[in-house]
Biopython code that builds the backbone (N, CA, C, O; Angstrom):
import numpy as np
from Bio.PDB.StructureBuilder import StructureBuilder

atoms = [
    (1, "UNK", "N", (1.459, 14.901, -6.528)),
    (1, "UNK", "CA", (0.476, 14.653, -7.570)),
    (1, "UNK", "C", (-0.778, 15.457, -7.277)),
    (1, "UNK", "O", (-1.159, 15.518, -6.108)),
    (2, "UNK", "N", (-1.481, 16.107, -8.275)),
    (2, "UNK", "CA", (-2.760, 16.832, -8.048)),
    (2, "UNK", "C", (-3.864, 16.006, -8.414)),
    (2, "UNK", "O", (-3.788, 15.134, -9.279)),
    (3, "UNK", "N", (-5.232, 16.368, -7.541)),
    (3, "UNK", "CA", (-6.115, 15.447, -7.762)),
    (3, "UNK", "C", (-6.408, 14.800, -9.072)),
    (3, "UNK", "O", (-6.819, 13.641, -9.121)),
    (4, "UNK", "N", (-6.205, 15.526, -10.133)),
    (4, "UNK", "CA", (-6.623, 15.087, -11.575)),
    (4, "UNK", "C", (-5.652, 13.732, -11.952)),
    (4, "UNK", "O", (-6.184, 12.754, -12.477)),
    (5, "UNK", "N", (-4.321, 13.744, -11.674)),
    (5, "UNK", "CA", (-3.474, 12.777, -11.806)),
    (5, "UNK", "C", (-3.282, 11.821, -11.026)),
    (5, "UNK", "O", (-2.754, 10.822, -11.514)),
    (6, "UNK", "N", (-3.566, 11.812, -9.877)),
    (6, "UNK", "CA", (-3.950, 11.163, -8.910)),
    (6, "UNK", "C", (-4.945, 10.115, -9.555)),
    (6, "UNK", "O", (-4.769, 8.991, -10.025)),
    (7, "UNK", "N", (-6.244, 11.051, -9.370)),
    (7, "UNK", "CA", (-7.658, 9.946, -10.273)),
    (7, "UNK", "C", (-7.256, 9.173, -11.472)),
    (7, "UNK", "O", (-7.757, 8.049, -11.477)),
    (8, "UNK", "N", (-6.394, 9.479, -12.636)),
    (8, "UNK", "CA", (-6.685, 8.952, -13.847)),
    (8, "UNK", "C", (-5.149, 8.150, -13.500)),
    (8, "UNK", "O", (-4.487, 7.579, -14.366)),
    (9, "UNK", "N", (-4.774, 8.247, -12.091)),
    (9, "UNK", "CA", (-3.048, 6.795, -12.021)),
    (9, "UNK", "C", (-4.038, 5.964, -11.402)),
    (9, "UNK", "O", (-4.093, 4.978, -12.137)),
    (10, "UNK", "N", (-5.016, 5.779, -10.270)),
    (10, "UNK", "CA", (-5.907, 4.889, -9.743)),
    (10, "UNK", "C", (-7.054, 3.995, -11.181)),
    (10, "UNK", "O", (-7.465, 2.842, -11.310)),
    (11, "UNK", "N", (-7.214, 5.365, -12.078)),
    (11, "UNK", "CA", (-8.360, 4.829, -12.996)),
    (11, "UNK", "C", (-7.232, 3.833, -13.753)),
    (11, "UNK", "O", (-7.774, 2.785, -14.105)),
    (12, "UNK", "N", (-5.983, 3.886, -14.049)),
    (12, "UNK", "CA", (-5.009, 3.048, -15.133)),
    (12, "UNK", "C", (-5.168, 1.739, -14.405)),
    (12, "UNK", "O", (-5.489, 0.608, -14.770)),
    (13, "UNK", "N", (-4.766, 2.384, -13.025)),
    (13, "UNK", "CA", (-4.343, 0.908, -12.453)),
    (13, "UNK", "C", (-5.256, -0.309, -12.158)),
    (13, "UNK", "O", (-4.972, -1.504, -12.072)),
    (14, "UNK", "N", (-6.687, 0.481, -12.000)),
    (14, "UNK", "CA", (-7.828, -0.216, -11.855)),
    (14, "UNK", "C", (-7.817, -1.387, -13.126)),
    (14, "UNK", "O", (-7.753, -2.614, -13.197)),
    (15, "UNK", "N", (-7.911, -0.324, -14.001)),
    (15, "UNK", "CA", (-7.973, -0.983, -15.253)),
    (15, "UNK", "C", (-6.846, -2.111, -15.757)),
    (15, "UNK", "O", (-7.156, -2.849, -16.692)),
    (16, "UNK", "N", (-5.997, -2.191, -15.348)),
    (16, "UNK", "CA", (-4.037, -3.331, -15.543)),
    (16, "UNK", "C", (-4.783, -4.251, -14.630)),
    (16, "UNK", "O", (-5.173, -5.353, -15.017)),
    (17, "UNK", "N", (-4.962, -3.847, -13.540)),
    (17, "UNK", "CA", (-5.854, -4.972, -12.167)),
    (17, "UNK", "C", (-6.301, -6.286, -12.679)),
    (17, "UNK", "O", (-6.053, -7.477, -12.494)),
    (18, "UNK", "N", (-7.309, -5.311, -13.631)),
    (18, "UNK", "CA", (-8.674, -5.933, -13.814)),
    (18, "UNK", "C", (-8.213, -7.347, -15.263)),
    (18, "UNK", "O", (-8.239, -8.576, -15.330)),
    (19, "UNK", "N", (-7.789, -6.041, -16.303)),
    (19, "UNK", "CA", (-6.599, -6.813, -17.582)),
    (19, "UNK", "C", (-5.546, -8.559, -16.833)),
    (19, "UNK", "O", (-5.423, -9.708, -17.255)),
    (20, "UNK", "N", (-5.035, -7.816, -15.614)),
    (20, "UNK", "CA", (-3.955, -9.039, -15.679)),
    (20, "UNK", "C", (-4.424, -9.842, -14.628)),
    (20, "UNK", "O", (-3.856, -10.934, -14.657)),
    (21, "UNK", "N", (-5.426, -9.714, -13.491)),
    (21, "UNK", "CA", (-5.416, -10.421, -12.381)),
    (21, "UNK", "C", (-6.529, -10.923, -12.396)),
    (21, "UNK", "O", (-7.546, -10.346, -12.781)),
    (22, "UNK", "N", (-6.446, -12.299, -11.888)),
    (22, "UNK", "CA", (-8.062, -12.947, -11.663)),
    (22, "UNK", "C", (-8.507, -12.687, -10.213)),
    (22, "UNK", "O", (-7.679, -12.986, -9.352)),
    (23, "UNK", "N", (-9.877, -12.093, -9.740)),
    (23, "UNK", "CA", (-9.810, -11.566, -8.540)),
    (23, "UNK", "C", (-10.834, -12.739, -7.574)),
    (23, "UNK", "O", (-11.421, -13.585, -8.249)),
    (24, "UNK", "N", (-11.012, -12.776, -6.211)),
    (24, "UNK", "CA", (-9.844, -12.437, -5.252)),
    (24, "UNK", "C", (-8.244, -13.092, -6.069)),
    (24, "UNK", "O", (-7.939, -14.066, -6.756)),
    (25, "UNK", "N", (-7.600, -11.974, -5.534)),
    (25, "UNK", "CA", (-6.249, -12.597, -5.433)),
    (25, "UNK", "C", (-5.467, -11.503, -4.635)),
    (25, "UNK", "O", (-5.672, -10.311, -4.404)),
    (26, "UNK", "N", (-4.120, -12.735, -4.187)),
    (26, "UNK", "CA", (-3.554, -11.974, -3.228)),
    (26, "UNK", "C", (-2.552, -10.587, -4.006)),
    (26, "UNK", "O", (-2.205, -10.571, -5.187)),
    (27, "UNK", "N", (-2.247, -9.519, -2.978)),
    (27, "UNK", "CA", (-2.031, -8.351, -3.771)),
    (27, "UNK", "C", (-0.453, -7.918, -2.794)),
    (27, "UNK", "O", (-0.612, -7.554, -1.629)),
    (28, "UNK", "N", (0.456, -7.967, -3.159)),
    (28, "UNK", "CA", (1.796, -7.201, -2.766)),
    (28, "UNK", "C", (2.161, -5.608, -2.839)),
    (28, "UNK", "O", (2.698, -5.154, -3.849)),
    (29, "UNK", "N", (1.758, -4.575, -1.427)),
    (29, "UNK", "CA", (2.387, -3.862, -1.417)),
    (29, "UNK", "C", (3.495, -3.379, -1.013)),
    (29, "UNK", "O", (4.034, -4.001, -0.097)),
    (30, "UNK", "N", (3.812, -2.819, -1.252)),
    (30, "UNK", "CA", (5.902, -2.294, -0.933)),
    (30, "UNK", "C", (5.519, -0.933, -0.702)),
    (30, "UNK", "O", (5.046, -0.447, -1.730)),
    (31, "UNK", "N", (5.547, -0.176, 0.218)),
    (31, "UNK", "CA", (5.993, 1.524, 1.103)),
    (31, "UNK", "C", (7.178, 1.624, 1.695)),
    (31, "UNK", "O", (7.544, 0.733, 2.462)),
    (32, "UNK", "N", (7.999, 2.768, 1.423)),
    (32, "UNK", "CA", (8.986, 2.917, 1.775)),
    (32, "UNK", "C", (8.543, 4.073, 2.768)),
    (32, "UNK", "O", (7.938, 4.982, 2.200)),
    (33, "UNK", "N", (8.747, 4.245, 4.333)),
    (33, "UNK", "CA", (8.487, 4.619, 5.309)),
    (33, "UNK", "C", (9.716, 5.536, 6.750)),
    (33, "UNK", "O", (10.057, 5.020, 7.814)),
    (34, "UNK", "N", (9.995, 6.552, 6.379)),
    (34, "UNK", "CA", (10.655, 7.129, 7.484)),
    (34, "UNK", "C", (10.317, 6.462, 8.920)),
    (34, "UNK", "O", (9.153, 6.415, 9.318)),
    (35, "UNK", "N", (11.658, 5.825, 9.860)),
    (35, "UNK", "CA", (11.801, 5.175, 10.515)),
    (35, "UNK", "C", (11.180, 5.517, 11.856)),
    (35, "UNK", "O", (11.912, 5.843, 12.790)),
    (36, "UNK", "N", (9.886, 5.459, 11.990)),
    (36, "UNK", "CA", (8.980, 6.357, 12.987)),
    (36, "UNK", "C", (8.038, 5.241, 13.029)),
    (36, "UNK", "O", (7.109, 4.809, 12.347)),
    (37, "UNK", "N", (8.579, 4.988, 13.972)),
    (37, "UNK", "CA", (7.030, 3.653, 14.730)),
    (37, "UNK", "C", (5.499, 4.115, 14.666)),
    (37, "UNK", "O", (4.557, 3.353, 14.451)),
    (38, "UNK", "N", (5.401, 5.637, 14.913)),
    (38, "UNK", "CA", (3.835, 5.891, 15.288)),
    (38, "UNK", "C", (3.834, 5.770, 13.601)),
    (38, "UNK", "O", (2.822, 5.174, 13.233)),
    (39, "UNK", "N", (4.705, 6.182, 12.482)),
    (39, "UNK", "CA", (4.393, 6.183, 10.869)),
    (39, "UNK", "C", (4.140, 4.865, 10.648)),
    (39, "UNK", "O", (3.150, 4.699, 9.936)),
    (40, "UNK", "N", (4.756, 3.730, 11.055)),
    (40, "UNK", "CA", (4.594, 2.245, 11.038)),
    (40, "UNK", "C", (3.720, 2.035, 11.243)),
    (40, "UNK", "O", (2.929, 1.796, 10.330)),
    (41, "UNK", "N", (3.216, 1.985, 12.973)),
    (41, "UNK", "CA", (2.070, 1.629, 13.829)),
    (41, "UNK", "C", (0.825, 1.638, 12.506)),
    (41, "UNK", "O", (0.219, 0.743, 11.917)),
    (42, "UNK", "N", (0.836, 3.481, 12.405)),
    (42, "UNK", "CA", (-0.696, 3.916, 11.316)),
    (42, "UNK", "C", (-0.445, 2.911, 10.277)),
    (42, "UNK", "O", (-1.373, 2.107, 10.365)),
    (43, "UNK", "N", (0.335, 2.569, 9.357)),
    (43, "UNK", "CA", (0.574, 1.712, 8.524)),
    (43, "UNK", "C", (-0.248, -0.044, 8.825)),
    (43, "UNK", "O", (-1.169, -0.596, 8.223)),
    (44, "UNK", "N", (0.468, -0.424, 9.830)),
    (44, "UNK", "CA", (-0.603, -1.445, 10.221)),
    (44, "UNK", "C", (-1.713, -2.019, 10.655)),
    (44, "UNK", "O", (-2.166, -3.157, 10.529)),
    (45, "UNK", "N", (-2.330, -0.417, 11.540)),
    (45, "UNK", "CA", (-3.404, -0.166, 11.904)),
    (45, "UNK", "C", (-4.347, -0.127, 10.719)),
    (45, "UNK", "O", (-5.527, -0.339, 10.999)),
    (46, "UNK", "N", (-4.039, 0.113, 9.397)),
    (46, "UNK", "CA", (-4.654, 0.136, 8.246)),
    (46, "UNK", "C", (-5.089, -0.974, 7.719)),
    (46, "UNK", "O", (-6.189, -1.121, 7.184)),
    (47, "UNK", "N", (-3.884, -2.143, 7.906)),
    (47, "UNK", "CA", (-4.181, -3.621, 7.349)),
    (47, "UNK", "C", (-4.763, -4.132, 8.240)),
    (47, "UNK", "O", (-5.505, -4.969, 7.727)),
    (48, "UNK", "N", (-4.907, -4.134, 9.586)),
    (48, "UNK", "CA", (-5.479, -4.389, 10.872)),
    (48, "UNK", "C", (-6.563, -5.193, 10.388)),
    (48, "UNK", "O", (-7.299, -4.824, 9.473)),
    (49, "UNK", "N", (-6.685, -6.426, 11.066)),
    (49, "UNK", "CA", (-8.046, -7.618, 10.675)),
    (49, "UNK", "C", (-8.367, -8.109, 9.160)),
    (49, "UNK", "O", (-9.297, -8.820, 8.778)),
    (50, "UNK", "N", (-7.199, -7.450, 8.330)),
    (50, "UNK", "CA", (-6.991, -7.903, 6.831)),
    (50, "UNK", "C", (-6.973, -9.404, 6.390)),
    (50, "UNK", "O", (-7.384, -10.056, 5.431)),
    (51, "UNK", "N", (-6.208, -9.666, 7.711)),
    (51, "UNK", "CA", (-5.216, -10.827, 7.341)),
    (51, "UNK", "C", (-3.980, -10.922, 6.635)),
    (51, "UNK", "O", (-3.250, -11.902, 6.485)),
    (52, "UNK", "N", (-3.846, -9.607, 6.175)),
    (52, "UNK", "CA", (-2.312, -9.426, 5.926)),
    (52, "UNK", "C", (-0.943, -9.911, 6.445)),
    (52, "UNK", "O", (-0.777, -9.829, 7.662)),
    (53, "UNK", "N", (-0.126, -10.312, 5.831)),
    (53, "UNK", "CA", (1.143, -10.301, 6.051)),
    (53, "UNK", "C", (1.603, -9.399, 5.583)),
    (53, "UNK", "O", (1.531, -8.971, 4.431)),
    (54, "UNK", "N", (2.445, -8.808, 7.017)),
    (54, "UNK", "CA", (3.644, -7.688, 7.034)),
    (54, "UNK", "C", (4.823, -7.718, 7.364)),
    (54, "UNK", "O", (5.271, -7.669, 8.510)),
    (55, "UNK", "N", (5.669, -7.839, 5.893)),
    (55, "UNK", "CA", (6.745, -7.457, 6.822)),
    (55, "UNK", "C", (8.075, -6.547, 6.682)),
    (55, "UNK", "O", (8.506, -6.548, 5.529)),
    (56, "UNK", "N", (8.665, -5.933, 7.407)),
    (56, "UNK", "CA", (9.349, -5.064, 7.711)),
    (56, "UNK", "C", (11.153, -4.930, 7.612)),
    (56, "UNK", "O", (11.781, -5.866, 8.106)),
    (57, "UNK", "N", (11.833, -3.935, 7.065)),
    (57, "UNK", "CA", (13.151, -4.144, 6.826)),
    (57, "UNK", "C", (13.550, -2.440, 6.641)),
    (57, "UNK", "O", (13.243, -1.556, 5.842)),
    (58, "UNK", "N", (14.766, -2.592, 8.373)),
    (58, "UNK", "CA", (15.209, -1.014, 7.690)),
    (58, "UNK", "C", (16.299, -1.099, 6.931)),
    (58, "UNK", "O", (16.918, -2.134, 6.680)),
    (59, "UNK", "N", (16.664, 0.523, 6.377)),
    (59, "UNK", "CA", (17.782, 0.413, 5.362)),
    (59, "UNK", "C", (18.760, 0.101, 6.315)),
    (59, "UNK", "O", (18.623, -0.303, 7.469)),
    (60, "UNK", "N", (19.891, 0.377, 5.584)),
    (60, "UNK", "CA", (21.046, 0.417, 6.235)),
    (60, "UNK", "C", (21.944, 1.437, 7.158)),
    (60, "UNK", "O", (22.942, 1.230, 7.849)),
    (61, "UNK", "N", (21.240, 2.534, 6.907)),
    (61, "UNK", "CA", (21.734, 3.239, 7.794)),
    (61, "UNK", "C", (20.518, 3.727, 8.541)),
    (61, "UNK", "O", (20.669, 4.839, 9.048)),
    (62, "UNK", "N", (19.074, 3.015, 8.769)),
    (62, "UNK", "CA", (17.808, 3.292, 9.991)),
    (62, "UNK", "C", (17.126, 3.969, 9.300)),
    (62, "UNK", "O", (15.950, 3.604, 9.326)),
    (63, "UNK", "N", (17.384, 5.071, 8.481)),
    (63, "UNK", "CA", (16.704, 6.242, 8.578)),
    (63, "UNK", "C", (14.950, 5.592, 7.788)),
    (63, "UNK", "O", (13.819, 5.831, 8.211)),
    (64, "UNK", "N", (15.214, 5.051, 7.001)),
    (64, "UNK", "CA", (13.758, 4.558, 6.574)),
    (64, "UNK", "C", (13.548, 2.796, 6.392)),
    (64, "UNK", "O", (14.532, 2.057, 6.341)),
    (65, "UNK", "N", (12.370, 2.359, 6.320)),
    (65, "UNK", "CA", (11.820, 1.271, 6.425)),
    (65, "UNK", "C", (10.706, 0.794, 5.665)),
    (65, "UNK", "O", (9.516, 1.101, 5.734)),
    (66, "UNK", "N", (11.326, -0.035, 4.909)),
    (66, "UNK", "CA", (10.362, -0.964, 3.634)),
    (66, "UNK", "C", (9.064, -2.018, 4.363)),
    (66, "UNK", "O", (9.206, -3.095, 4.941)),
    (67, "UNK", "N", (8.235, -1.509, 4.175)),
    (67, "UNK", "CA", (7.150, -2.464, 4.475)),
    (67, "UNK", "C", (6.195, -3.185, 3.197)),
    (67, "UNK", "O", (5.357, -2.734, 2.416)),
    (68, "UNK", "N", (6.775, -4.496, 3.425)),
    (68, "UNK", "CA", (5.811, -5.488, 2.484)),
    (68, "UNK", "C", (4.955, -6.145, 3.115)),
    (68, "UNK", "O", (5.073, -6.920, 4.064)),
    (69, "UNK", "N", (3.629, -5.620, 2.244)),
    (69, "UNK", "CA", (2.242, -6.423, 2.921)),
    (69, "UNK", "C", (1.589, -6.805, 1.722)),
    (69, "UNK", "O", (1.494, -6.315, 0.597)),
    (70, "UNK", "N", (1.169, -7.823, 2.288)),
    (70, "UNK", "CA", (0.529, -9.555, 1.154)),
    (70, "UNK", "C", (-0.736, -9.237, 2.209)),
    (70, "UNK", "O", (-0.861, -9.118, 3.428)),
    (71, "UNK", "N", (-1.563, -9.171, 1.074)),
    (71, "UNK", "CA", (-3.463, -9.328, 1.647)),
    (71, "UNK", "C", (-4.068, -9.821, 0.019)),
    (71, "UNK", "O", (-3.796, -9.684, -1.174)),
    (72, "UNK", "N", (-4.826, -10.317, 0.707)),
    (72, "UNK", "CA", (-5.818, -11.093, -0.086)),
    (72, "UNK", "C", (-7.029, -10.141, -0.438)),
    (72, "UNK", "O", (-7.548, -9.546, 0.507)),
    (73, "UNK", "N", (-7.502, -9.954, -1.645)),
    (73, "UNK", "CA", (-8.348, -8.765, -1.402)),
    (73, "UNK", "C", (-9.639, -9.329, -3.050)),
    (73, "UNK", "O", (-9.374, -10.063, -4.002)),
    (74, "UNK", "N", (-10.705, -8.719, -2.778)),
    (74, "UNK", "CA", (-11.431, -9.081, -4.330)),
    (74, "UNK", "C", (-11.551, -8.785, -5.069)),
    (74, "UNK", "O", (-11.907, -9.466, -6.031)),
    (75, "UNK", "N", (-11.309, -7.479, -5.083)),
    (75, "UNK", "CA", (-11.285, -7.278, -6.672)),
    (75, "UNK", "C", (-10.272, -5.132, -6.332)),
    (75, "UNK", "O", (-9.942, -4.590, -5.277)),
    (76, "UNK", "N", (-10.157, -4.635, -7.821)),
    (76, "UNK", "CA", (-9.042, -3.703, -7.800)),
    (76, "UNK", "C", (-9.885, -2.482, -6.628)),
    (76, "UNK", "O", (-9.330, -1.474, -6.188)),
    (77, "UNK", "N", (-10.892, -2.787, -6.405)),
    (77, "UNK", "CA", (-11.354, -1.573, -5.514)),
    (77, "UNK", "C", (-10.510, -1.577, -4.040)),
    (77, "UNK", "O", (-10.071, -0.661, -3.344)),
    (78, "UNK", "N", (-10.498, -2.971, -3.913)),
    (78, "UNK", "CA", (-9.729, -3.485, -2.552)),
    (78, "UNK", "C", (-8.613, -2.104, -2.573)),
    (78, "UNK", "O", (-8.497, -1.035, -1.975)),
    (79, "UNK", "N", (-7.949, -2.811, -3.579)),
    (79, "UNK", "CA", (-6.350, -2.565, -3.808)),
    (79, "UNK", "C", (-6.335, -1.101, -3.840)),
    (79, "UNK", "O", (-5.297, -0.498, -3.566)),
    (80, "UNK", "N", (-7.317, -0.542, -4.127)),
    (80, "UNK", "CA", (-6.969, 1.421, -4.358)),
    (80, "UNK", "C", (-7.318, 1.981, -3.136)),
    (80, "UNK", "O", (-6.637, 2.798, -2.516)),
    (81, "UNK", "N", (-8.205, 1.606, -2.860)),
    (81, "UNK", "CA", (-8.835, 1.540, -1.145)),
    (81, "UNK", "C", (-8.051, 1.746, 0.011)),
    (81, "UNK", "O", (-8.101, 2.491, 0.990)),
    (82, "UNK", "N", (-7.051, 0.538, -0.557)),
    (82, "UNK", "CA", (-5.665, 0.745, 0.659)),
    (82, "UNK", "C", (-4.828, 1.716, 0.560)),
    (82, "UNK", "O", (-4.452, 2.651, 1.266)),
    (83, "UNK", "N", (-4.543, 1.166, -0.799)),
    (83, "UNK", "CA", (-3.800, 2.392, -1.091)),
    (83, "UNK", "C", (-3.766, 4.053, -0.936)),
    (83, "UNK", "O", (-2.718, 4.684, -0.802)),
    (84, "UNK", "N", (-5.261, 4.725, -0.981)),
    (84, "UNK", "CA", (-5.684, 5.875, -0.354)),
    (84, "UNK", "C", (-5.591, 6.068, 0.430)),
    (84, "UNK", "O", (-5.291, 7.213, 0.769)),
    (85, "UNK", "N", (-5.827, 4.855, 1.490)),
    (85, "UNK", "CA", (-5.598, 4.949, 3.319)),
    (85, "UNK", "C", (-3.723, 5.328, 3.282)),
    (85, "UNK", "O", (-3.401, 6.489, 3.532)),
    (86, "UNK", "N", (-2.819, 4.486, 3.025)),
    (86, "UNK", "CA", (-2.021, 4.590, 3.115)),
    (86, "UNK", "C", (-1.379, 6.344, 3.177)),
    (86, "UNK", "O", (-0.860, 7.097, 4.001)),
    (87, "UNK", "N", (-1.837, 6.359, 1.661)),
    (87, "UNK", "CA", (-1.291, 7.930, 1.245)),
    (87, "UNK", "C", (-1.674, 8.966, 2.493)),
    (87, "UNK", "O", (-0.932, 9.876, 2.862)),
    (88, "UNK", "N", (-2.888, 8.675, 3.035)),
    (88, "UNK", "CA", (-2.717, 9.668, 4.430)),
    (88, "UNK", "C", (-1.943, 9.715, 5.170)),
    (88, "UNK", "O", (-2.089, 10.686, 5.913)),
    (89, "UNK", "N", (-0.682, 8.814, 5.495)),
    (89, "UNK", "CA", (0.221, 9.007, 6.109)),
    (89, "UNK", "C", (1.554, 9.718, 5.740)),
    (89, "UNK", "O", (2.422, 9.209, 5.030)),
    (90, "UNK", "N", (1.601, 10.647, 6.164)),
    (90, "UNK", "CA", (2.680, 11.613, 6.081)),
    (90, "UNK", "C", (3.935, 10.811, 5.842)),
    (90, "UNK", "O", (4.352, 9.881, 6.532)),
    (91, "UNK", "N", (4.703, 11.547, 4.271)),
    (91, "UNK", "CA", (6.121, 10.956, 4.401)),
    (91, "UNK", "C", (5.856, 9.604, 3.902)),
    (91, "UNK", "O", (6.767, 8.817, 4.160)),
    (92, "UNK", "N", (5.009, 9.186, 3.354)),
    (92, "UNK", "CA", (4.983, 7.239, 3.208)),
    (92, "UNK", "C", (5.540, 7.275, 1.531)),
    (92, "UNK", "O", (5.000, 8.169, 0.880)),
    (93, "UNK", "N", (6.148, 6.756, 1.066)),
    (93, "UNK", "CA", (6.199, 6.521, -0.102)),
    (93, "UNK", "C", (5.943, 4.674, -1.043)),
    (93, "UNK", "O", (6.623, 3.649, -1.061)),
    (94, "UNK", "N", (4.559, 5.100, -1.712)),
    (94, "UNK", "CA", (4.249, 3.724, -2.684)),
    (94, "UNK", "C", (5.297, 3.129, -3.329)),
    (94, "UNK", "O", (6.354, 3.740, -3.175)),
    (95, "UNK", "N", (5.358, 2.155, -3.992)),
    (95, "UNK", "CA", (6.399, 1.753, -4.795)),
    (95, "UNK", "C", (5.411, 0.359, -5.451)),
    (95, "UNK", "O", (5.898, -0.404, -6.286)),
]
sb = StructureBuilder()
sb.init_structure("model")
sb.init_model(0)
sb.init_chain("A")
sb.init_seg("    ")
for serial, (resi, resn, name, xyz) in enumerate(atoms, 1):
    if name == "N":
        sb.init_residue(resn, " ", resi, " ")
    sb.init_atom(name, np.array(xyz, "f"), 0.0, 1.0, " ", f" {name:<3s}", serial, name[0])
structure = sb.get_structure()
């Protein structure tokens, strides 16, 4: 994605956030993650002191790993916030 599409999928989503959710509320992400602990590790190091719940499931044949994390957050800035952190990690895929 190039920066322009990037900005105006964060500006939609801000906006659905804001439309369907009463904030704080808790927020479910799903990354699908090549099976690399230090790719994990950074992953949790991100939610680190969140209070998040994480948790973790590889496929079936190892090669990658679904991480679901539940955090409580206040409002959609939370939620894009992470989400940016995330995207710095090489290979991570949102869902």
């Amino acid at each position: 994605m190039n920066k322009d599409s990037t900005d105006e999928f964060y500006l939609r989503l801000k906006e659905e956030l804001l439309r369907t959710t009463s904030w704080p509320s808790d927020y479910l992400y799903k990354f699908i993650v090549p099976t690399d602990m230090a790719k994990i590790k950074a992953i949790q190091n991100i939610f680190d002191n969140s209070g998040a719940v994480i948790e973790s499931k590889k496929s079936s044949k190892g090669k990658y790993t679904s991480l679901s994390v539940t955090v409580n957050l206040p409002d959609p800035e939370a939620v894009i916030g992470y989400y940016k952190e995330v995207a710095k990690v090489e290979g991570v895929i949102s869902l």
